[in-house]
C-alpha positions as a LaTeX table, in Angstrom:
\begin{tabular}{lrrr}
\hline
Residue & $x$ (\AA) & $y$ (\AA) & $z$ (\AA) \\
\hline
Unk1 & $-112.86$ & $-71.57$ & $-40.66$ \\
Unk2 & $-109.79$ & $-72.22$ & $-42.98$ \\
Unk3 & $-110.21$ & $-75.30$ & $-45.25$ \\
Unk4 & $-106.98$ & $-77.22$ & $-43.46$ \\
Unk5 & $-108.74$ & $-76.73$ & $-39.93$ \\
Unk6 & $-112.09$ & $-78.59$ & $-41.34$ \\
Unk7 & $-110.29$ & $-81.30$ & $-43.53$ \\
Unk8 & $-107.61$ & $-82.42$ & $-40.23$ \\
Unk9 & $-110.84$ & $-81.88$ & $-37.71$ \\
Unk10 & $-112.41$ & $-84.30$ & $-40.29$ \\
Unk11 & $-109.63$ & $-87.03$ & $-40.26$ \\
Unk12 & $-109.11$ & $-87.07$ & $-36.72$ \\
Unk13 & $-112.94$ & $-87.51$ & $-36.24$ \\
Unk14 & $-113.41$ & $-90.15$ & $-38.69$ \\
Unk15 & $-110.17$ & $-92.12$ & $-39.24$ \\
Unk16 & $-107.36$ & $-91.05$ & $-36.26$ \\
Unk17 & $-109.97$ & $-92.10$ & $-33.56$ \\
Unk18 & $-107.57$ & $-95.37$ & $-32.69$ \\
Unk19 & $-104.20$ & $-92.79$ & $-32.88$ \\
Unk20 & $-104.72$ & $-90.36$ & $-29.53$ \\
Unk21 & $-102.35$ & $-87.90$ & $-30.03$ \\
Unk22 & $-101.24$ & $-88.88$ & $-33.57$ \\
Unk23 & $-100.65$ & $-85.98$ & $-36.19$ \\
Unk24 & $-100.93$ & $-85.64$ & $-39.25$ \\
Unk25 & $-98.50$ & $-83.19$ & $-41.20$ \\
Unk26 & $-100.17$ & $-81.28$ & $-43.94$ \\
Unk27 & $-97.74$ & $-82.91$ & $-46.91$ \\
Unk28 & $-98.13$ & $-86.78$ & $-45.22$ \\
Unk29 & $-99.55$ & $-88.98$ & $-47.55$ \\
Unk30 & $-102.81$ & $-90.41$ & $-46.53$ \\
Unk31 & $-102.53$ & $-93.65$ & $-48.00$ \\
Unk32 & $-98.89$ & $-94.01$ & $-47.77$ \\
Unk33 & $-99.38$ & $-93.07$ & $-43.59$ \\
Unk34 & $-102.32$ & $-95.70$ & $-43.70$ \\
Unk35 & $-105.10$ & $-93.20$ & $-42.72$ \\
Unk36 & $-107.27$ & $-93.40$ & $-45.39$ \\
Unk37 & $-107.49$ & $-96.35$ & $-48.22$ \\
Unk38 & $-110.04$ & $-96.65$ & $-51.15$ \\
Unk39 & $-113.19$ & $-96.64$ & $-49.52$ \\
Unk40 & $-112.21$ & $-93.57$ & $-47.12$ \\
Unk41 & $-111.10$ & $-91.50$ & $-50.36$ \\
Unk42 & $-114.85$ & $-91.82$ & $-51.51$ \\
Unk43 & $-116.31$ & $-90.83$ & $-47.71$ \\
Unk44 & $-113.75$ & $-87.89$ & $-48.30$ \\
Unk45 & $-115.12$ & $-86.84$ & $-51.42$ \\
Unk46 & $-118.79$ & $-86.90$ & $-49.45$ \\
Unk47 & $-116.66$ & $-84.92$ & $-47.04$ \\
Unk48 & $-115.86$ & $-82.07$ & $-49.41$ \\
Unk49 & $-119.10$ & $-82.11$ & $-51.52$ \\
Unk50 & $-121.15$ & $-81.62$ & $-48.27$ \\
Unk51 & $-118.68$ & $-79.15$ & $-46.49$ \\
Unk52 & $-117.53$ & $-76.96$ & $-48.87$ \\
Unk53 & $-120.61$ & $-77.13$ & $-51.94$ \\
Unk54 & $-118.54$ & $-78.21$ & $-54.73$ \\
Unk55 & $-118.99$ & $-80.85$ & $-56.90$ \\
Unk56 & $-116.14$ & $-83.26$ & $-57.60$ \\
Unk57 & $-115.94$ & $-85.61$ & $-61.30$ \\
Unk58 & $-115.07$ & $-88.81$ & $-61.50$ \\
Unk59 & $-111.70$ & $-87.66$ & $-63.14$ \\
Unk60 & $-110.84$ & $-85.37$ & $-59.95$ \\
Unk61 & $-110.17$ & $-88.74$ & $-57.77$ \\
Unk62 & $-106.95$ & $-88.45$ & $-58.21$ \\
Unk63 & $-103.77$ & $-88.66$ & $-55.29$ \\
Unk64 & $-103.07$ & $-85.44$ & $-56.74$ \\
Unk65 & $-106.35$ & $-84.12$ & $-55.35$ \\
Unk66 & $-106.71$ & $-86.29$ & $-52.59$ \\
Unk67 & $-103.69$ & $-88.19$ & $-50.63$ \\
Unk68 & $-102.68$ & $-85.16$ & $-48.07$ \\
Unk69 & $-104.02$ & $-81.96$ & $-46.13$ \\
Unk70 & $-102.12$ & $-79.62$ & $-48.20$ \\
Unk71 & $-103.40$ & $-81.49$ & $-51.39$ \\
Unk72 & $-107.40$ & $-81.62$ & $-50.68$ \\
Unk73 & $-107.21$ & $-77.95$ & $-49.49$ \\
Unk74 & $-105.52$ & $-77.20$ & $-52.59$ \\
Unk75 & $-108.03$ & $-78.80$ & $-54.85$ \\
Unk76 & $-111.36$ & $-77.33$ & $-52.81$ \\
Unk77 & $-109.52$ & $-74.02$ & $-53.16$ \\
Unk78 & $-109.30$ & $-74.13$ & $-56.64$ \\
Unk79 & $-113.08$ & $-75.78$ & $-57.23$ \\
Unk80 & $-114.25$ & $-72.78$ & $-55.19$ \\
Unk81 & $-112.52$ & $-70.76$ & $-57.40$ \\
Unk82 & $-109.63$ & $-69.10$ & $-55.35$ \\
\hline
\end{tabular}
């Protein structure tokens, strides 16, 4: 399955489960749209680690890795080294 599919299947599992029919585009900003604050950018870290088998540093917590769709599947894709 694509990485986008995974990481909105994800979201909507763990943190849209008030929002029925709510969605999120792939550029939305996940703390600026209120879907995900502190704590859920470390459960989304779990997230990736566990689904995809990468590893992510300290220094890769970034909004630039992690604050939309577009941005997380960037970031696996380049950890997985495509």
């Amino acid at each position: 399955m694509p990485i986008e599919p995974q990481i909105r299947q994800y979201l909507a599992e763990n943190f849209l489960f008030s929002d029925n029919g709510y969605e999120l585009e792939d550029e939305a900003s996940f703390l600026e749209e209120g879907v995900v604050d502190s704590t859920g950018v470390l459960e989304l870290v779990m997230f990736v680690e566990e689904t995809f088998g990468i590893t992510v540093q300290d220094e890769e917590i970034v909004p630039q890795n992690f604050d939309s769709v577009s941005q997380l599947a960037a970031y696996v894709r380049r950890k997985l080294g495509g």
